[in-house]
C-alpha angles and dihedrals in degrees: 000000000000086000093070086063096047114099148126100297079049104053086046087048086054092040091051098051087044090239087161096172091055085035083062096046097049088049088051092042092053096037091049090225126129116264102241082062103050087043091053085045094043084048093044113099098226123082106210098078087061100046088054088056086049096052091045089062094047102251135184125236088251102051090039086057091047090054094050104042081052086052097042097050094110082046117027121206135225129246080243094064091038089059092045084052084053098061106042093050085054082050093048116098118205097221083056086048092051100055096050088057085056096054093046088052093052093037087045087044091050082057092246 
């Protein structure tokens, strides 16, 4: 029932009170990926994994930044990387991100 409440303003709402572990649910949630998966992503250095499951979920620019400023505090990141973010998320097609969920859920399944 508490899915169906779990969207991108709430997902911004999460990421701005740095809530990480329901930040992690409602990405899940919208991404339709299991929640192990989205936590390893979320602890992973890299961005791009994150910005797969994002894209996945159909974010926009600004919930995907605010995902991955609440990932990057130990971090940081530069506007630099912020803009490098940008533009492979534009690049990113969701069909792409889609299938690379896929992938995660059956390796993940597989118990890889």
């Amino acid at each position: 029932g508490q899915a169906n409440r779990l969207n991108e303003t709430t997902l911004l709402g999460f990421c701005g009170e740095r809530r990480f572990e329901e930040a992690v649910v409602t990405l899940a949630t919208l991404a339709k990926i299991q929640i192990e998966i989205v936590d390893r992503l979320m602890a992973n250095d890299r961005f791009d994994p994150v910005l797969i499951l994002c894209k996945a979920a159909n974010l926009s620019w600004p919930a995907v930044k605010a995902v991955i400023m609440l990932r990057s505090v130990a971090n940081g990141m530069s506007a630099f990387g912020l803009d490098a973010a940008l533009t492979n998320y534009g690049r990113l097609s969701a069909s792409t991100a889609r299938r690379v969920v896929r992938f995660w859920q059956v390796r993940q399944a597989n118990g890889a």
